[in-house]
C-alpha positions in Angstrom: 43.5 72.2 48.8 44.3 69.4 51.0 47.4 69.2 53.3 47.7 70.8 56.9 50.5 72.9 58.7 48.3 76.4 59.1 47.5 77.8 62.3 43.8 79.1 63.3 42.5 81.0 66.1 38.7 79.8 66.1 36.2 82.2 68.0 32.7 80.4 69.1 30.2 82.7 71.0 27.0 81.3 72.8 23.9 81.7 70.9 21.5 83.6 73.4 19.0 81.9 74.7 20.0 78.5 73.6 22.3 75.9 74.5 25.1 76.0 71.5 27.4 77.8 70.2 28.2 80.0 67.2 31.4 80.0 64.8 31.8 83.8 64.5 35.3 84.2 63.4 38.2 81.9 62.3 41.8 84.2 61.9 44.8 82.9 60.3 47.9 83.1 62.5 51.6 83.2 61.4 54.3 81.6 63.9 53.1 78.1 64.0 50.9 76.4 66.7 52.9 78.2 69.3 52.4 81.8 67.4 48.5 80.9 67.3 48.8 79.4 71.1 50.0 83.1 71.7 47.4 85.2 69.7 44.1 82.9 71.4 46.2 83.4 74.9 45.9 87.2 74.3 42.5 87.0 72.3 40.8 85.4 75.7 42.4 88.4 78.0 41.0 90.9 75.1 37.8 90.1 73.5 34.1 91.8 73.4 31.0 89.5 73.9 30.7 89.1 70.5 34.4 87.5 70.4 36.2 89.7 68.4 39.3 91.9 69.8 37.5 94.6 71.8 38.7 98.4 71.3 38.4 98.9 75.0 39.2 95.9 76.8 39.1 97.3 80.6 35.1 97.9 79.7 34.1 94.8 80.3 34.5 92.4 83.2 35.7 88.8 82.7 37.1 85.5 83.6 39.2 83.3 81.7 39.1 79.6 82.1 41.7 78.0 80.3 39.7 74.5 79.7 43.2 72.6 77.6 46.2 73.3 76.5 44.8 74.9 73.2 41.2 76.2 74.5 39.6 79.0 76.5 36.2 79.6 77.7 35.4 83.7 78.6 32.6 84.6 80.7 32.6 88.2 79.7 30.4 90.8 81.1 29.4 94.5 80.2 27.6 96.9 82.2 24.7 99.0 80.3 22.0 101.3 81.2 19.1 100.2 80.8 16.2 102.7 80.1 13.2 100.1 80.7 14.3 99.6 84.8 16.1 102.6 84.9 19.0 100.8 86.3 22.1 99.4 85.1 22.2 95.7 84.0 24.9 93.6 83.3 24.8 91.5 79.8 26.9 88.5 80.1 28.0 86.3 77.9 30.2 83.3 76.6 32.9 83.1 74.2 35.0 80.1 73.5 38.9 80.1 72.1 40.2 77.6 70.3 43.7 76.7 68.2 43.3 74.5 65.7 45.4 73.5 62.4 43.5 73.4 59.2 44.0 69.6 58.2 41.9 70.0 55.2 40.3 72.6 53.3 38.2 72.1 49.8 36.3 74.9 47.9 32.6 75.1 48.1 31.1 74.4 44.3 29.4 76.7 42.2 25.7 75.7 42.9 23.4 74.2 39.9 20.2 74.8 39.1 18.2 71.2 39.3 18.0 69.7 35.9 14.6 70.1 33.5 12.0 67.9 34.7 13.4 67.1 38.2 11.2 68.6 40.3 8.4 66.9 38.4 9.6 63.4 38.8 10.6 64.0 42.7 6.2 65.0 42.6 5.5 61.8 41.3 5.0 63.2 37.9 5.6 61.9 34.1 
């Protein structure tokens, strides 16, 4: 398919212990770029640390930073026990909100297995 005009609400979470983040949900919106404006909006006052909508939103602690017009960055934290210190800790974590129109969009082929012989030549054999 090529053509744009779809809305998406594109969740990114930080990848612990390294510097870069991970697509972990894209969620088609109805009602246009302002409809999907709306939905991230609520999405960023909402989500879990893993970026999806959180059952319980009032059990985690955040901030939202609202980085452009059509982008968010959560610092989201939840308190846990943890049995190793015997104390509470606080996991923390960073989920980035983003709209975005799908401009283009193509299937992913079928994969092939490589062709007789292949593998041989790419050795350096007959």
């Amino acid at each position: 398919m090529s053509g744009g005009g779809r809305w998406w609400v594109l969740v990114e979470t930080s990848v612990s212990g390294d510097f870069r983040w991970e697509l972990v949900a894209t969620i088609p919106v109805d009602g246009g770029r302002d409809g999907a404006v709306e939905r991230a909006a609520q999405l960023a006052r909402t989500c879990s640390h893993s970026g999806r909508e959180a059952e319980e939103p009032e059990a985690y602690g955040r901030q939202v930073f609202r980085t452009a017009e059509t982008c968010w960055i959560v610092r989201v934290r939840q308190p846990y026990w943890s049995n190793d210190s015997k104390s509470f800790q606080t996991l923390e974590t960073h989920v980035r909100i983003t709209v975005g129109e799908l401009e283009h969009e193509s299937e992913t082929p079928v994969a092939q297995p490589p062709a007789k012989g292949r593998l041989r030549r790419a050795l350096g054999g007959g």
